[in-house]
RODO-2510 file (C-alpha; in nm, 4 decimals, decimal comma):
residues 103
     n   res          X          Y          Z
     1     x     0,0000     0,0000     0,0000
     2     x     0,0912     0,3236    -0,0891
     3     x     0,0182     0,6534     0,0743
     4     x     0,0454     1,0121    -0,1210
     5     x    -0,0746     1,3642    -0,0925
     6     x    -0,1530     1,5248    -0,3616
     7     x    -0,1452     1,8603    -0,4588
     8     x    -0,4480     1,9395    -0,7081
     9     x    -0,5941     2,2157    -0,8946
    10     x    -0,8999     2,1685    -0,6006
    11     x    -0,6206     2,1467    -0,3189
    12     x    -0,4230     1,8934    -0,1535
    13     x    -0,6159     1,5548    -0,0741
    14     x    -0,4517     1,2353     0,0864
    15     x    -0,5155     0,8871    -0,0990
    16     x    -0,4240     0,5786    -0,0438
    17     x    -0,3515     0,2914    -0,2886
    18     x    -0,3070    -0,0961    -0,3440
    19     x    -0,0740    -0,0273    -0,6863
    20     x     0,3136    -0,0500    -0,5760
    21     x     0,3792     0,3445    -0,7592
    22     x     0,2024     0,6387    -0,7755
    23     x     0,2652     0,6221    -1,1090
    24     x     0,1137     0,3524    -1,2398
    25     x    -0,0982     0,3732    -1,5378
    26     x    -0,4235     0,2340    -1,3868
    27     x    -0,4309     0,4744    -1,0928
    28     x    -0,3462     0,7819    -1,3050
    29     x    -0,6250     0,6623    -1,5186
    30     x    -0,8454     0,6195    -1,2222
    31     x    -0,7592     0,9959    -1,1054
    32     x    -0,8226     1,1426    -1,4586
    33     x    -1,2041     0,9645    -1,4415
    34     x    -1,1984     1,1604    -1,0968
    35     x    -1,1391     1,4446    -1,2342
    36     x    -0,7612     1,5310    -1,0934
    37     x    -0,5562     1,4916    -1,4338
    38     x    -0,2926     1,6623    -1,3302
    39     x    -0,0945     1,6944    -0,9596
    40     x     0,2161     1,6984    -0,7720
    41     x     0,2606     1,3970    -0,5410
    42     x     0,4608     1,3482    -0,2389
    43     x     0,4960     0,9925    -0,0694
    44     x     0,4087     0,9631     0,2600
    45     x     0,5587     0,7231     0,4877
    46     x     0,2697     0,4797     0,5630
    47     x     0,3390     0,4574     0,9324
    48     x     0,3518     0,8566     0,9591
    49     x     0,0324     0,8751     0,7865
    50     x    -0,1168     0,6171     1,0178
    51     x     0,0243     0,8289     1,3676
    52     x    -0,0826     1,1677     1,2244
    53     x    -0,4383     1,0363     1,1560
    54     x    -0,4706     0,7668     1,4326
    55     x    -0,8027     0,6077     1,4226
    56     x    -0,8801     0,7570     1,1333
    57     x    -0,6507     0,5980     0,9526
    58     x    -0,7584     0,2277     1,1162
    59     x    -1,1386     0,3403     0,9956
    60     x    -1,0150     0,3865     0,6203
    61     x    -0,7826     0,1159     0,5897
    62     x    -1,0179    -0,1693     0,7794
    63     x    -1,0683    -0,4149     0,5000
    64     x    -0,8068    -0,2428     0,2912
    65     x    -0,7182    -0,5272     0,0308
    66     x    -0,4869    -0,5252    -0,3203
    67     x    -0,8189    -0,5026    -0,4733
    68     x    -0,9123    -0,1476    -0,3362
    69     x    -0,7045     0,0477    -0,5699
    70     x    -0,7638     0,3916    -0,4001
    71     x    -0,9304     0,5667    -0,1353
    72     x    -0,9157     0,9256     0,0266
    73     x    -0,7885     0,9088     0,3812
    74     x    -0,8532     1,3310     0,3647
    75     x    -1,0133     1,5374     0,1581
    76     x    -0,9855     1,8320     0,3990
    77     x    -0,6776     2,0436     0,1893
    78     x    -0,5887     2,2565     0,4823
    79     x    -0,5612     1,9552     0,7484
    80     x    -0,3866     1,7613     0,4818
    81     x    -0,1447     2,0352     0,3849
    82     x    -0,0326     2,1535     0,7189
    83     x    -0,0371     1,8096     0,9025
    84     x     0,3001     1,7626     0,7684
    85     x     0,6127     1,9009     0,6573
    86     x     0,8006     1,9218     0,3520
    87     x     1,1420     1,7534     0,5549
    88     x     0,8600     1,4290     0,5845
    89     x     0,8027     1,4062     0,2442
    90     x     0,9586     1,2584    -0,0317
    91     x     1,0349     1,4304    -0,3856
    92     x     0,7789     1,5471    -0,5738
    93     x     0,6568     1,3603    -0,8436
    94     x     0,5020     1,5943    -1,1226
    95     x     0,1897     1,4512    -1,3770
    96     x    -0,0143     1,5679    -1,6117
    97     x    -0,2411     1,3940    -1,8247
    98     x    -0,2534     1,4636    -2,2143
    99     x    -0,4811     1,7865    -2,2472
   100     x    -0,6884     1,5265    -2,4732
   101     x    -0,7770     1,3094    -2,1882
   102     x    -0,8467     1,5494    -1,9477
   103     x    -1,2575     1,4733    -1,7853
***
């Protein structure tokens, strides 16, 4: 499982994914249908996601399997973006879908 916030033309959300990258062709295909074809990403270290959003984090993961190819631990941009810092993330990882594709 993967963990990732996202920085989107709506704001930042936090997802979390069954696909081993956050760039892997399914899930960015996923996230164009969702509208968010284009982002920067930064990794988030799975156990700092799960101490920063404690239960929360049990509630959205409980019956988590490699079939459940995303879901939104937090939708809430400002929580999201201030909850941690840049020295916790990883690189950023820039996408954008082909204008043509874009929902």
């Amino acid at each position: 499982m993967k963990c990732a916030m996202l920085l989107t033309g709506n704001g930042p959300i936090v997802i979390l994914t069954s696909y081993d990258s956050i760039e892997n062709p399914k899930l960015l295909e996923r996230l164009n249908n969702k509208g968010i074809p284009k982002f920067l990403a930064y990794e988030i270290p799975l156990e700092l996601a799960e101490q920063r959003y404690g239960g929360h984090f049990r509630k959205v993961t409980n019956g988590f399997t490699e079939t459940d190819d995303l879901r939104v631990l937090d939708h809430n941009g400002h929580r999201a973006f201030n909850l941690f810092s840049w020295d916790e993330l990883g690189e950023p990882l820039a996408h954008e879908a082909p204008l043509s594709t874009h929902i």
